[in-house]
C-alpha positions, 0 to 999 in steps of 0.5 A, a space after each residue: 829440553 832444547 832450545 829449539 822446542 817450545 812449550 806453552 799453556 793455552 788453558 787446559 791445552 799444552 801446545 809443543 812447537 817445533 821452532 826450526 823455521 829456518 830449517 823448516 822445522 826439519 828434526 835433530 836429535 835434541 829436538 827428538 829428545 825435546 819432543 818426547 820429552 814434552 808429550 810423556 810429560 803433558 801426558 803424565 800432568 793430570 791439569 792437561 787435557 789435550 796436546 797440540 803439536 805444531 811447527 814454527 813459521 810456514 811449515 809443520 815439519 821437514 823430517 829428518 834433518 839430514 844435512 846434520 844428521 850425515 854430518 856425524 864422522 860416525 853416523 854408521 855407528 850411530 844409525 840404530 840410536 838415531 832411529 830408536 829416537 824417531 821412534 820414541 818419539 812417535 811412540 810418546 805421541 801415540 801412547 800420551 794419555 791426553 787427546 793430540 792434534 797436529 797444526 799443519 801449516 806448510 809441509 809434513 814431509 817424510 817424518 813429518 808427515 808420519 808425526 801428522 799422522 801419528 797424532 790423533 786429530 789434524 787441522 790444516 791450513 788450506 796450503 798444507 800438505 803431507 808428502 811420505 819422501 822417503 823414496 825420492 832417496 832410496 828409503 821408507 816410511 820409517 816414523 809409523 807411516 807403513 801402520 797409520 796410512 793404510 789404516 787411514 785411508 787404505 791400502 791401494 791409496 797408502 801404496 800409491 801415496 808411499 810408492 810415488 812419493 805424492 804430495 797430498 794437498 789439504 782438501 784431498 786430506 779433508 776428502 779422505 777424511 784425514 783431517 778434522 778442518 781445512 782453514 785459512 792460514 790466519 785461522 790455524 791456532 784459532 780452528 785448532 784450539 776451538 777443538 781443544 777446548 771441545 776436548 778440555 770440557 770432555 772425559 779425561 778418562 775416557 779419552 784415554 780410554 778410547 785411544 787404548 782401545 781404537 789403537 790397540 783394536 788396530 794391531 801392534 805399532 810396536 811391531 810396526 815400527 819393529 819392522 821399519 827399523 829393521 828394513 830402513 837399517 838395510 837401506 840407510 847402509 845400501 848405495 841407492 840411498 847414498 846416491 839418493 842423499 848425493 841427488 838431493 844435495 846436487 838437485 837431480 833425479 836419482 839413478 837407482 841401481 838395486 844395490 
């Protein structure tokens, strides 16, 4: 597992922490790998109840680590193998046997977010916020966001979040019944593990079952994520996201050109 993963046990809870602060938490591939790694295999500990997920220091989750990720001489190459990572790893959250909950202090931008999103319950700080980012360079949601926030919160809001990349505040989240709390920063790991113990004390079965069933009642992530993948590999090989990578670097709006 990477280094830049840490796993500990809090009672009947396992709690999986991104530790990249100085990157704010933003993903490589070893931590994609780590993270999976770490919910199929609180999934498959029959002794854990419930899975926390949360970011070192004052940030959930940045995304993708692009500064390493263009860094690749051969990232064409290697573009599909990036994005079967993501999606491992959102298929891990997703298909844990075991109750998950997002900590969110700070940012969950652009994968981060869809991370957020992906587990099943969210508790943040008053300072947290979402933000889907990937058209600010010329992409899309590419971690599941196109299949949770329209189930989430709507179609007409999800559009609106996704086409003009808007950062969602906590207490817009709390108000659209996103997230389960909305605390004081101090207070994060305290608020959250007092709904895990909720869940430590619950039918593991049946949790299990619920999740099977609300998810499934939903439609097919699989084919969700299918179409992401297919869609975010025409874009990660067009200009516009060359130059929407080259205007972030260069701290200036984009020029897109459909091309």
């Amino acid at each position: 597992m990477s280094d830049d993963i840490l796993v500990e046990t809090v009672g009947a809870t396992r709690v999986v922490t991104i530790h990249r602060p100085q990157a704010r938490n933003a993903l490589t591939p070893a931590v994609l790998t780590g993270l999976r790694d770490a919910f199929r295999q609180a999934s498959a500990d029959r002794a854990v109840r419930c899975v926390v997920l949360t970011g070192a220091g004052e940030h959930f989750c940045a995304g993708a680590d692009l500064n390493i990720l263009l860094a690749d001489p051969e990232i064409d190459r290697h573009l599909e193998g990036y994005l079967d990572a993501f999606h491992d790893l959102v298929k891990s959250v997703v298909h844990c046997d075991k109750p998950t909950i997002a900590m969110v202090d700070g940012a969950a931008v652009g994968f981060g977010a869809d991370l957020a999103f992906a587990c099943d319950l969210r508790v943040l700080t008053t300072r947290a916020y979402t933000q889907e980012k990937f058209v600010q360079i010329g992409l899309i949601p590419d971690g599941g966001g196109s299949f949770w926030l329209p189930r989430l919160v709507g179609t007409a809001k999800a559009m609106h979040m996704i086409l003009l990349a808007e950062r969602v505040d906590a207490s817009a989240l709390r108000d659209l019944g996103v997230a389960s709390a909305v605390v004081d920063a101090d207070r994060l790991r305290e608020a959250t593990i007092a709904i895990a113990r909720q869940i430590e004390s619950g039918p593991p079965l049946a949790f299990a079952a619920v999740k099977r069933t609300v998810y499934a009642n939903w439609g097919s992530l699989d084919d969700a994520l299918r179409r992401e993948r297919e869609e975010q590999l025409k874009l990660l090989r067009s200009a516009d996201f060359a130059e929407g990578v080259a205007a972030w670097r260069e701290r200036r709006k984009a020029r897109f050109e459909g091309r």
